[in-house]
Z-matrix of the N, CA and C atoms (Angstrom, degrees):
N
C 1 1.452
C 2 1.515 1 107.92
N 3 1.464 2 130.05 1 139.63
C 4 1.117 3 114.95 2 -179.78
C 5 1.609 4 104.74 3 -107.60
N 6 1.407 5 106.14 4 155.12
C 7 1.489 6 127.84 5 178.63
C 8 1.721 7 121.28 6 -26.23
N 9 1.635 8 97.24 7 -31.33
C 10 1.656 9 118.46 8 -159.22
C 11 2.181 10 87.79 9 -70.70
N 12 0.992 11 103.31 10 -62.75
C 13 1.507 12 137.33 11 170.67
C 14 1.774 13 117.26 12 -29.02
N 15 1.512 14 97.98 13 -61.76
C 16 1.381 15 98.93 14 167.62
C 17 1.259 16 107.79 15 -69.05
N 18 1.682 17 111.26 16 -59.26
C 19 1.509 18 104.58 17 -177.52
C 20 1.655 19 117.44 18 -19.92
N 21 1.912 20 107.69 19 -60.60
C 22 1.350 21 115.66 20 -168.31
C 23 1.311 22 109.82 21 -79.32
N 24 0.943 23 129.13 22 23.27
C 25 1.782 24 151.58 23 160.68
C 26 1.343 25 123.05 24 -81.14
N 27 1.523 26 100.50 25 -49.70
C 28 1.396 27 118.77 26 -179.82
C 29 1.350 28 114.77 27 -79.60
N 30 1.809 29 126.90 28 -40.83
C 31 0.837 30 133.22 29 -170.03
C 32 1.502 31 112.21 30 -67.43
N 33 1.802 32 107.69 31 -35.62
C 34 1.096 33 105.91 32 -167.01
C 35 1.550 34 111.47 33 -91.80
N 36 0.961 35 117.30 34 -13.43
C 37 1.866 36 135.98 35 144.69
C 38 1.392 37 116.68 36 -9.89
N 39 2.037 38 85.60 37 -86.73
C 40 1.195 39 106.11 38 172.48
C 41 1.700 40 134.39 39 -64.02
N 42 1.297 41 115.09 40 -18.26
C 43 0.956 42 128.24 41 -173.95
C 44 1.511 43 109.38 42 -80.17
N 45 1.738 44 105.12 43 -37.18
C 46 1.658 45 115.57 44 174.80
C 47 2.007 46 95.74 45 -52.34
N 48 1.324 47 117.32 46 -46.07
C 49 1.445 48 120.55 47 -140.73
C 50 1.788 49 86.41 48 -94.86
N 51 1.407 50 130.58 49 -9.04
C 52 1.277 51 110.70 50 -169.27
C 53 1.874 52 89.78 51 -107.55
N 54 1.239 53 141.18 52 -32.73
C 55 1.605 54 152.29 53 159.76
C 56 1.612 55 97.07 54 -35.43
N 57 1.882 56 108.93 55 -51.51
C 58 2.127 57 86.98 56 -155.91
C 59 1.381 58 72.39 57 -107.67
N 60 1.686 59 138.06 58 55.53
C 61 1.440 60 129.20 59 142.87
C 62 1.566 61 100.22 60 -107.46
N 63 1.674 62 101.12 61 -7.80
C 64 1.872 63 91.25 62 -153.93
C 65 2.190 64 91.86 63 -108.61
N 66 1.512 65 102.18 64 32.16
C 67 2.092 66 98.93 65 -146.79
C 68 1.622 67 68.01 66 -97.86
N 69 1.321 68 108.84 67 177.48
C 70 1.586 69 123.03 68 -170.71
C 71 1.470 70 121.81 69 -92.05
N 72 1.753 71 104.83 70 -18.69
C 73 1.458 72 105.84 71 167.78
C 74 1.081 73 110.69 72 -98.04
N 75 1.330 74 112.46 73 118.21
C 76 1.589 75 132.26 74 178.77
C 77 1.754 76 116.39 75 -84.19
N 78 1.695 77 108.25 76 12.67
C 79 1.338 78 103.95 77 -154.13
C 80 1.612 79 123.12 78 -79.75
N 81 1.870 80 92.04 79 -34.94
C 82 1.095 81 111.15 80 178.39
C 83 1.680 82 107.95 81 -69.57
N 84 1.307 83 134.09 82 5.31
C 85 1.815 84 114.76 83 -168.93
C 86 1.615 85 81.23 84 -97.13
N 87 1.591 86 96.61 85 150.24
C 88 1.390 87 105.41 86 177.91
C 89 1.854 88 95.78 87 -133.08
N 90 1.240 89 140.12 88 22.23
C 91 1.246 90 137.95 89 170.24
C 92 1.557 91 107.03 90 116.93
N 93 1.371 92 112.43 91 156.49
C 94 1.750 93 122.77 92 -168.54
C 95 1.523 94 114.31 93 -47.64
N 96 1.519 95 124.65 94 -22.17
C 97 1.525 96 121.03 95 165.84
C 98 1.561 97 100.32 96 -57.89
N 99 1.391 98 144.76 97 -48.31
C 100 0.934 99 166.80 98 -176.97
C 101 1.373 100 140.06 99 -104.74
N 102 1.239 101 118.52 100 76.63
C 103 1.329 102 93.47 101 -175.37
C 104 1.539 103 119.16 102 -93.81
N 105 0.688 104 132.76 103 41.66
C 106 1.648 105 135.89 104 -177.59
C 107 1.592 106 125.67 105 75.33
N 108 1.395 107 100.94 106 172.85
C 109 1.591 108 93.76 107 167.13
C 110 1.351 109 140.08 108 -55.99
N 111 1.444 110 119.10 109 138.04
C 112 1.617 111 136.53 110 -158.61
C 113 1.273 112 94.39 111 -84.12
N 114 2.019 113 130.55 112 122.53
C 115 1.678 114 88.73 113 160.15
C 116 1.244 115 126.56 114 -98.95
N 117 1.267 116 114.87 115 8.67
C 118 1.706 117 116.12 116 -178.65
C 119 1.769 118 102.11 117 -173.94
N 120 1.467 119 114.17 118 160.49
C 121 1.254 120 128.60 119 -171.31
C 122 1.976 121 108.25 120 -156.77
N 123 1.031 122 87.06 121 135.51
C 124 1.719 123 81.91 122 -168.30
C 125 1.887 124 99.35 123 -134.78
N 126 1.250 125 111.19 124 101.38
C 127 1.389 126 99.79 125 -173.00
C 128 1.886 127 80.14 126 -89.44
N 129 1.354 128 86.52 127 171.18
C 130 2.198 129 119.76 128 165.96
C 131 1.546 130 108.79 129 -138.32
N 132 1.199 131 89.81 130 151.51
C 133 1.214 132 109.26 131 -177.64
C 134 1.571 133 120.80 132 -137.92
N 135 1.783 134 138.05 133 127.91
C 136 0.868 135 132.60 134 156.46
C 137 1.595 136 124.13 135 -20.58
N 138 1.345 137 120.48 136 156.60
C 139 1.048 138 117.37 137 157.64
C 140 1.386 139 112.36 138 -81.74
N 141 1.170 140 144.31 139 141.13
C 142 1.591 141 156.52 140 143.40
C 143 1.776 142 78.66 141 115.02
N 144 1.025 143 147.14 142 29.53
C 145 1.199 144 141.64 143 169.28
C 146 1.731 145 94.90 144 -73.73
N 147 1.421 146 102.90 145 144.14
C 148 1.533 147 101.55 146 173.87
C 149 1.476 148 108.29 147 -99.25
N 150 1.140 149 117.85 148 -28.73
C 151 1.705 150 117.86 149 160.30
C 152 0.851 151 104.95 150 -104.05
N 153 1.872 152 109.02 151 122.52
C 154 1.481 153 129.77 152 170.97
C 155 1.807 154 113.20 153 106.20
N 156 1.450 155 100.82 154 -27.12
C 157 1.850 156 115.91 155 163.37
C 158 1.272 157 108.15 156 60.23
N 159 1.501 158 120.46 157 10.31
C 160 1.740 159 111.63 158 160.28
C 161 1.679 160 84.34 159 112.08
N 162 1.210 161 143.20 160 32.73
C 163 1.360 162 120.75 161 -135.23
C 164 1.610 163 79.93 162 -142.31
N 165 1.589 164 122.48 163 153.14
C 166 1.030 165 128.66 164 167.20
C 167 1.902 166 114.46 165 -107.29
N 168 1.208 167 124.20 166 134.58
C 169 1.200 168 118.80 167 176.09
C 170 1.818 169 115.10 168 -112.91
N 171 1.169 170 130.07 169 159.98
C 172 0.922 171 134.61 170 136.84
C 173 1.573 172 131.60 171 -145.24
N 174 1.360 173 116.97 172 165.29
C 175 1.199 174 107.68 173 -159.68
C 176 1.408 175 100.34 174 -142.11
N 177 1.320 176 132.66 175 150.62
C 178 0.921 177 147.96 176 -151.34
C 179 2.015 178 111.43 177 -153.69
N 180 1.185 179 116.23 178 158.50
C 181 1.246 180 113.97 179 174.01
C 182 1.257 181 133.43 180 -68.82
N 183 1.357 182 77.01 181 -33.00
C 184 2.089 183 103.78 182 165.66
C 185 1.348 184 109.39 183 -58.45
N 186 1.688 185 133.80 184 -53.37
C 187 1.186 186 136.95 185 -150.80
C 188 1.255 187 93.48 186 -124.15
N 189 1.206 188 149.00 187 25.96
C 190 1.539 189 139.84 188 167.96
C 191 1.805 190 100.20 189 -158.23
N 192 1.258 191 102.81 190 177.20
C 193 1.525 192 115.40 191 157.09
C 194 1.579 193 92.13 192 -125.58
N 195 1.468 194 113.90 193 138.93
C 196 1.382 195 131.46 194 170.09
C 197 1.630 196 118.87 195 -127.31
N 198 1.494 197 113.76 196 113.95
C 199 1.250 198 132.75 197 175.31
C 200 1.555 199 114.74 198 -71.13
N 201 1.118 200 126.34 199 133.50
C 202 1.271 201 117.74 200 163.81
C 203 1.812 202 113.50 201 -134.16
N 204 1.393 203 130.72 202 110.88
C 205 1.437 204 106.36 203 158.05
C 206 1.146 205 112.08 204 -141.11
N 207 1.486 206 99.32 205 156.99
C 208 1.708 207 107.63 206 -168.76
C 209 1.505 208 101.24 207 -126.51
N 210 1.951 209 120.00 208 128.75
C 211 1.219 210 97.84 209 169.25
C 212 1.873 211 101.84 210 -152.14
N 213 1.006 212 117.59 211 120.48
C 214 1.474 213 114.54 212 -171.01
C 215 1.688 214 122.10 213 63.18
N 216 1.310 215 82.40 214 57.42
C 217 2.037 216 109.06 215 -174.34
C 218 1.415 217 94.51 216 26.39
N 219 1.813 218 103.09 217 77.61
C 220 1.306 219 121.54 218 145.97
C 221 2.003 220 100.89 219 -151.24
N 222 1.203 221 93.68 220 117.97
C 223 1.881 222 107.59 221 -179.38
C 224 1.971 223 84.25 222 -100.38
N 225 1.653 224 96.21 223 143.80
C 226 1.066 225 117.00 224 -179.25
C 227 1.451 226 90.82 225 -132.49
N 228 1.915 227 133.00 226 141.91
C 229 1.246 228 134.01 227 -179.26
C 230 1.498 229 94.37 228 -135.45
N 231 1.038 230 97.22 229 136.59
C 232 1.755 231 100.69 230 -178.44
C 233 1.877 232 104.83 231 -128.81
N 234 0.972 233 120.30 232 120.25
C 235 1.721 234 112.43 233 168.65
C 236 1.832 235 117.28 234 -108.51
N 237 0.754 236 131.71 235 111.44
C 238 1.759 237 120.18 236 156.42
C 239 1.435 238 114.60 237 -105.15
N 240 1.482 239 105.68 238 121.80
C 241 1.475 240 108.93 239 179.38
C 242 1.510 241 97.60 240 -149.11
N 243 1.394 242 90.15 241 -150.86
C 244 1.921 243 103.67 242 156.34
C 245 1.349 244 120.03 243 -6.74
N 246 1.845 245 91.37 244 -66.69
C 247 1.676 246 138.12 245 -149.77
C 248 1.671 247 91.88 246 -120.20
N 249 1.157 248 112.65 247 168.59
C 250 1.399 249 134.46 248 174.98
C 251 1.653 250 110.26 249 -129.80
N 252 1.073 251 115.67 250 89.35
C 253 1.938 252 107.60 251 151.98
C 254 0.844 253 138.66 252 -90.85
N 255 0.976 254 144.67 253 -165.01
C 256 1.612 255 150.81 254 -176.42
C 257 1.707 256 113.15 255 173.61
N 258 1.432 257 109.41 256 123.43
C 259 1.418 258 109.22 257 164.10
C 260 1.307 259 116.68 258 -127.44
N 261 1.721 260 128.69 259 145.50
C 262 1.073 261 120.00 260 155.69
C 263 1.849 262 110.34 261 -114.45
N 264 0.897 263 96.28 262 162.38
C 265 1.488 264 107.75 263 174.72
C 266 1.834 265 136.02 264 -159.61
N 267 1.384 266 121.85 265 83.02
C 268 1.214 267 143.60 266 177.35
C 269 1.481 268 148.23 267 -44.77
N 270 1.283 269 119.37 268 68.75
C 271 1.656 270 100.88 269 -147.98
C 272 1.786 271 97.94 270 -69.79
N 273 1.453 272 117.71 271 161.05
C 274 1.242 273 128.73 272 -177.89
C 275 1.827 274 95.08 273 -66.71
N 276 1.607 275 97.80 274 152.12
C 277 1.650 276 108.07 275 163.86
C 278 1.287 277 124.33 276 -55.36
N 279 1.355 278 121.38 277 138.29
C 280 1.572 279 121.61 278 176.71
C 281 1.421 280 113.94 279 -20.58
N 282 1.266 281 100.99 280 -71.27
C 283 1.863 282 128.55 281 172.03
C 284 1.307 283 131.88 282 -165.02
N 285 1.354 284 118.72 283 165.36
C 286 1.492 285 126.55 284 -158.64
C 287 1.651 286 92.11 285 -82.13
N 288 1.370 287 119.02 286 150.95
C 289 1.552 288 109.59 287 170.61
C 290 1.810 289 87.23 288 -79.06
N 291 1.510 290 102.76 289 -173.86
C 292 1.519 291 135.72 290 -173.03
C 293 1.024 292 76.41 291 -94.01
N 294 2.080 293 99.29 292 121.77
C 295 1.378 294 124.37 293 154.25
C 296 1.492 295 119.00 294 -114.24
N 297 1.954 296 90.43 295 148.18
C 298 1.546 297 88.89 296 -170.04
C 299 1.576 298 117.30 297 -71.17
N 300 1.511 299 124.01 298 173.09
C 301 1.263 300 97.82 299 -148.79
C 302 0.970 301 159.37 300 98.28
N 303 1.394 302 99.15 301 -34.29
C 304 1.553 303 122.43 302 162.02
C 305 1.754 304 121.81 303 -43.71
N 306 1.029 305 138.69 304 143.15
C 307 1.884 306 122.27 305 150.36
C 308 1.030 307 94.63 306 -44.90
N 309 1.237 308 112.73 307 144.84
C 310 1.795 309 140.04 308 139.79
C 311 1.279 310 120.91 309 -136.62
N 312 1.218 311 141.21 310 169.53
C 313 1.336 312 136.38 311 -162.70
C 314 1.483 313 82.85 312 -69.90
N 315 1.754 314 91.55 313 -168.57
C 316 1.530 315 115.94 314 -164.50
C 317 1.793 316 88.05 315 -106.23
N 318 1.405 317 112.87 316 136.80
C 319 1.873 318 102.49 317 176.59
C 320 1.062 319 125.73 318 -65.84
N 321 1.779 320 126.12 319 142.41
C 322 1.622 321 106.78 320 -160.72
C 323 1.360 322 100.86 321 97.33
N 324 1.228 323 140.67 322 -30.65
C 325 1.293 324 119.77 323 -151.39
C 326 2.305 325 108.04 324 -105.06
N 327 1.106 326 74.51 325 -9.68
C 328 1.631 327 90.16 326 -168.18
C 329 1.206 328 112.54 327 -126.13
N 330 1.909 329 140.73 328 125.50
C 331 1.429 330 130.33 329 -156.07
C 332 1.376 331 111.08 330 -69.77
N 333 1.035 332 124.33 331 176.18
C 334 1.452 333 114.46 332 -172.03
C 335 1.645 334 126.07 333 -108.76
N 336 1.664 335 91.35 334 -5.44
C 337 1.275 336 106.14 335 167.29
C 338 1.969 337 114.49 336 -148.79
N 339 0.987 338 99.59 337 145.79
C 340 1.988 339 96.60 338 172.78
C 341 1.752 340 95.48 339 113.38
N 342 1.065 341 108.01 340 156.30
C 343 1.750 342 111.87 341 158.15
C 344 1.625 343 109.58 342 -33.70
N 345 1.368 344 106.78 343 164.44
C 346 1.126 345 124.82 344 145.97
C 347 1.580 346 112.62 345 158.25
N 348 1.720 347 118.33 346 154.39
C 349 1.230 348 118.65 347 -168.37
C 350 1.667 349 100.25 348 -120.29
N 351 1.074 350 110.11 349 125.74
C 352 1.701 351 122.29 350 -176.57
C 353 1.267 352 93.33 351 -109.74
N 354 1.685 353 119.74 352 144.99
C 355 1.309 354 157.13 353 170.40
C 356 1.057 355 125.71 354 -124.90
N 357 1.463 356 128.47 355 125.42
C 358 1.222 357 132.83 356 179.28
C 359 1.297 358 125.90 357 -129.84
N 360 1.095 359 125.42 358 113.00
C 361 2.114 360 106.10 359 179.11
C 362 1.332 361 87.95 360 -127.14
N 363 1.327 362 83.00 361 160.99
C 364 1.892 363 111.85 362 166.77
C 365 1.088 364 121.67 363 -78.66
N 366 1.648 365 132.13 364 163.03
C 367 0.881 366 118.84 365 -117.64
C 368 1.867 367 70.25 366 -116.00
N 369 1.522 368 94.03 367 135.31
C 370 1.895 369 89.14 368 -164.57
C 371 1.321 370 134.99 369 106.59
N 372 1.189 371 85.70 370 7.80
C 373 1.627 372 110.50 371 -173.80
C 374 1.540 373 117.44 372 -79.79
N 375 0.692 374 130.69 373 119.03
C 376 1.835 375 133.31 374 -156.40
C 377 1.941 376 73.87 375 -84.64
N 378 1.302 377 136.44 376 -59.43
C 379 1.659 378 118.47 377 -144.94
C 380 2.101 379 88.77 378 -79.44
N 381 0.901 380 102.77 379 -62.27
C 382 1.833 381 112.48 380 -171.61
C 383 1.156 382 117.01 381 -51.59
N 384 1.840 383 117.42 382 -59.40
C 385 1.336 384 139.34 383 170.82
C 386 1.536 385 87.25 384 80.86
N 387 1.528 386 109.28 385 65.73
C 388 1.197 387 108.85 386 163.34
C 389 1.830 388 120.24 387 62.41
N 390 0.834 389 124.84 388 -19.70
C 391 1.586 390 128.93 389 178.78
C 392 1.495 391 135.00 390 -51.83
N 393 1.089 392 155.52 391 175.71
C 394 1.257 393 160.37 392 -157.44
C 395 1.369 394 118.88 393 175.09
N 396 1.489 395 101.85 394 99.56
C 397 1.301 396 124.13 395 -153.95
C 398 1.652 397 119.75 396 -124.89
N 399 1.275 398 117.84 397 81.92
C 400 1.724 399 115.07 398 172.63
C 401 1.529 400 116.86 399 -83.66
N 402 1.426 401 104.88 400 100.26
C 403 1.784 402 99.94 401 159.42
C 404 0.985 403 122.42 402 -120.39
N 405 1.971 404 110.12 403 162.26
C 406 1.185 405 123.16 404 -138.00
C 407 1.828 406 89.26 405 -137.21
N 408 1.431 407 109.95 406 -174.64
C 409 1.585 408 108.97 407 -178.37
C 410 1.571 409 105.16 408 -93.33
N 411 1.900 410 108.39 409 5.87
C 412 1.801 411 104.27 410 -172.55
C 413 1.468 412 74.47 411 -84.17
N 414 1.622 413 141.85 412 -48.29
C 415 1.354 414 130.88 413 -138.94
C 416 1.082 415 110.36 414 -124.69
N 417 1.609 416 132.53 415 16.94
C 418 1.305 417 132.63 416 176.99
C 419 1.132 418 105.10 417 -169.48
N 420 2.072 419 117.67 418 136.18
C 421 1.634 420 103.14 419 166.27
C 422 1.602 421 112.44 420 -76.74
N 423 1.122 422 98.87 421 151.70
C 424 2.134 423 97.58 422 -171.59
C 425 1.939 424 88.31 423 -131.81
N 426 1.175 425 80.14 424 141.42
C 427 1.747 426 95.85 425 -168.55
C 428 1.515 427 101.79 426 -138.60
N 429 1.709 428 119.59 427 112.94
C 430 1.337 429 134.25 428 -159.02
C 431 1.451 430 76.55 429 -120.74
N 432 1.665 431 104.90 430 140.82
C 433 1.464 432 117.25 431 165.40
C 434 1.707 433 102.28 432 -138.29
N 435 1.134 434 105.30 433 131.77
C 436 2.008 435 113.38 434 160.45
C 437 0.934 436 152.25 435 -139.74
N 438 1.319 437 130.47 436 112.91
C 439 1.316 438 125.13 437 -128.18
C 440 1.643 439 83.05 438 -135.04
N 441 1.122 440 117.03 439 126.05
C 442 1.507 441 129.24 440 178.58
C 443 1.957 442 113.57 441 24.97
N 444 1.466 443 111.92 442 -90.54
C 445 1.780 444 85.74 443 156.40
C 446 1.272 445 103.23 444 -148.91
N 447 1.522 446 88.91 445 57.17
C 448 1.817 447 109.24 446 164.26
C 449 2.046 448 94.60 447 -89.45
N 450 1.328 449 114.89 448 150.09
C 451 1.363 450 117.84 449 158.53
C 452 1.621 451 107.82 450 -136.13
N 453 0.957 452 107.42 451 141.27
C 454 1.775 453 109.68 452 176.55
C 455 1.658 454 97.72 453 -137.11
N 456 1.521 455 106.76 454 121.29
C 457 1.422 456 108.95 455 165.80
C 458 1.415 457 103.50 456 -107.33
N 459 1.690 458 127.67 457 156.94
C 460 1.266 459 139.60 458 155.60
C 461 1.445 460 99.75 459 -132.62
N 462 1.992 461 101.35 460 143.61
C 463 1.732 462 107.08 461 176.05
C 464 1.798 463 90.31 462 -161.48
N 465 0.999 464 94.78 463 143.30
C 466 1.745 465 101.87 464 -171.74
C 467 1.939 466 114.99 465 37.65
N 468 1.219 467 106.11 466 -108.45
C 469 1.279 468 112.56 467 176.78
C 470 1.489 469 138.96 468 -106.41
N 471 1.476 470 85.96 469 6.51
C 472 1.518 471 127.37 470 -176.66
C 473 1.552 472 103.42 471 -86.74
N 474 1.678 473 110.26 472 148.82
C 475 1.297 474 117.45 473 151.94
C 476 2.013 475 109.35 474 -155.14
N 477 1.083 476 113.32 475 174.61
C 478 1.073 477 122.31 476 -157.98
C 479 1.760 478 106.49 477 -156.36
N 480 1.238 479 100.12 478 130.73
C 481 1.864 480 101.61 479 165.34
C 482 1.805 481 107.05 480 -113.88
N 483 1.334 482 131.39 481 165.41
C 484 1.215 483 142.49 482 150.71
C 485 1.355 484 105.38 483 -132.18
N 486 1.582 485 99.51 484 148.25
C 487 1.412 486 105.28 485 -172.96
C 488 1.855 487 95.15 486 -133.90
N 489 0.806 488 126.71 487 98.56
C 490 1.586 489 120.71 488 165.57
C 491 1.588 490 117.59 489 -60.84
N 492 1.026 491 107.07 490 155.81
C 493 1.271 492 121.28 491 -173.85
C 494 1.587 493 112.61 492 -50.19
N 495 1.378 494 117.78 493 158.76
C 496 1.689 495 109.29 494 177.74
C 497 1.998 496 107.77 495 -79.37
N 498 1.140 497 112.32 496 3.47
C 499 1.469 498 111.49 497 178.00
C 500 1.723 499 117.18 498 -84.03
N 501 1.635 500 101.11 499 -8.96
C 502 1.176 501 103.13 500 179.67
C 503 1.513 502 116.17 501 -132.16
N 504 1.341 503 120.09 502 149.29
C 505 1.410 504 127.81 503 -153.53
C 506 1.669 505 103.69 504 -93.94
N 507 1.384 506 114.50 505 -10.80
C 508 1.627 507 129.49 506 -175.02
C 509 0.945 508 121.48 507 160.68
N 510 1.279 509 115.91 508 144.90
C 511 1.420 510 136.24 509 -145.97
C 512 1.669 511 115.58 510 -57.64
N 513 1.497 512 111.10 511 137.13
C 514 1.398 513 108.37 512 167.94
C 515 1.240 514 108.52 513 -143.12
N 516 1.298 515 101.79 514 175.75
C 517 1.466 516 120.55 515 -162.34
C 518 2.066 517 108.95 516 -89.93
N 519 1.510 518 83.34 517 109.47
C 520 1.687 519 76.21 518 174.40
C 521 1.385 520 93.94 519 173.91
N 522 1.574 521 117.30 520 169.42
C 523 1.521 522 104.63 521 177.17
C 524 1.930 523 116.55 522 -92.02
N 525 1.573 524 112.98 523 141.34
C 526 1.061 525 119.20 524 -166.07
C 527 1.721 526 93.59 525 -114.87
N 528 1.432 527 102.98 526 114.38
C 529 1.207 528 125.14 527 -178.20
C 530 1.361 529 131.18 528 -70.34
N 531 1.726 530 142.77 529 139.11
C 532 1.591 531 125.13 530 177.73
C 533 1.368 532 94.68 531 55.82
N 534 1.393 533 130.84 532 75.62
C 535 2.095 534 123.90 533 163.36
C 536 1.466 535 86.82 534 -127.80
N 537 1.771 536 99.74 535 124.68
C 538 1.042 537 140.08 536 171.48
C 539 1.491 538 113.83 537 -82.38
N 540 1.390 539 116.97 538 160.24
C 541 1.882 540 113.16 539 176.29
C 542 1.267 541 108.09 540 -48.99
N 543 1.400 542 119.91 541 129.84
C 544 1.500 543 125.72 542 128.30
C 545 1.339 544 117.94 543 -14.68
N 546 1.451 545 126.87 544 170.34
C 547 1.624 546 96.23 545 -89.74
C 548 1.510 547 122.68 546 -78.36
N 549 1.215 548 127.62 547 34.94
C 550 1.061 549 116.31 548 147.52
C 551 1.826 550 134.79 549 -94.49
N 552 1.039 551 79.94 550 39.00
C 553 1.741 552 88.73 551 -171.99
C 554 1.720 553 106.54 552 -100.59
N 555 1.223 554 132.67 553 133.62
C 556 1.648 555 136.44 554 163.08
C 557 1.106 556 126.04 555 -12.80
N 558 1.532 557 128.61 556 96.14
C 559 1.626 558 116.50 557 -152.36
C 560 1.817 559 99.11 558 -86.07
N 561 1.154 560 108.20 559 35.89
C 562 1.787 561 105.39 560 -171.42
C 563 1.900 562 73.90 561 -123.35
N 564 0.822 563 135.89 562 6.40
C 565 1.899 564 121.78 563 -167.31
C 566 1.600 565 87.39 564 -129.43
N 567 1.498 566 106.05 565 -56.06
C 568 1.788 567 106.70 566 -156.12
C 569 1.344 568 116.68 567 104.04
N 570 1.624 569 114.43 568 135.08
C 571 1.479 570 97.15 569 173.96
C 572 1.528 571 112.40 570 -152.19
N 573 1.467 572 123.57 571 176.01
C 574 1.507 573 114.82 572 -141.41
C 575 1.858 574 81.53 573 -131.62
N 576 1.397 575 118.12 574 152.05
C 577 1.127 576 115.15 575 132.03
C 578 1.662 577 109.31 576 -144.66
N 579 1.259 578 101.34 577 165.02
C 580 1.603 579 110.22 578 -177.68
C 581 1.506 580 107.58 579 -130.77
């Protein structure tokens, strides 16, 4: 099956579950374990697809029973009809707490109180060229910007973006795991460039 396929699997999934969230009787939702009755779901399928065989489905209350539950950004889709489906789908955790272990500077090396932006590259580094660099507002202007859980730092000739994940509304403190370049990096992970 190719990626294009599931993708349009998922979309049309979700799209069944965001339509009978948006229908006018609100009677059946009983809270986020639950959100109520589905009224229709229509997966597609490629042709030469081996799941789904090129084939269009839809489903209805009339012609299926449809499961839906959602609880701690995890949607579960269940179909029995004709056909049998099933989807799950998981968004990643806010963020990892701070693990020990981590890099951190070397002690001594960073002030112990006030702003400041420390730099480090290895030694071979085509962007750093190896250097080790703490600045402060006596020896550099440093320019912090934040915009929901956008971050943009500037300090000498340097600049930097952070992008937090789309699960969170602004930035927090913790380690954010697998971050790909700015902005082309997975907006469900977050991603950094400097």
């Amino acid at each position: 099956m190719r990626v294009v396929t599931l993708v349009r699997c998922v979309l049309a999934c979700l799209m069944g579950v965001a339509a009978a969230s948006c229908g006018a009787d609100k009677s059946g939702i009983t809270g986020p374990g639950n959100p109520g009755p589905i009224n229709d779901v229509r997966l597609e399928s490629d042709v030469g697809d081996y799941i789904g065989g090129g084939q269009t489905y839809d489903y209805t209350q009339a012609n299926a029973t449809i499961t839906v539950t959602a609880q701690g950004g995890h949607l579960s889709i269940g179909i029995a009809g004709d056909e049998g489906w099933s989807g799950d789908f998981q968004m990643p955790s806010a963020l990892n707490q701070l693990q020990d272990g981590l890099w951190r500077p070397a002690p001594g090396s960073t002030p112990s109180t006030g702003n400041y932006v420390y730099l480090q590259s290895d030694a071979g580094d085509y962007i750093g060229g190896g250097a080790t660099t703490t600045y402060t507002p006596a020896t550099a202007s440093i320019g912090v910007t934040v915009s929901g859980g956008h971050l943009s730092v500037s300090v000498a000739s340097w600049s930097g973006d952070f992008q937090a994940m789309t699960t969170l509304s602004e930035i927090e403190a913790g380690y954010y795991a697998d971050l790909r370049r700015y902005p082309f990096h997975n907006p469900v992970k977050g991603g950094l460039s400097w």
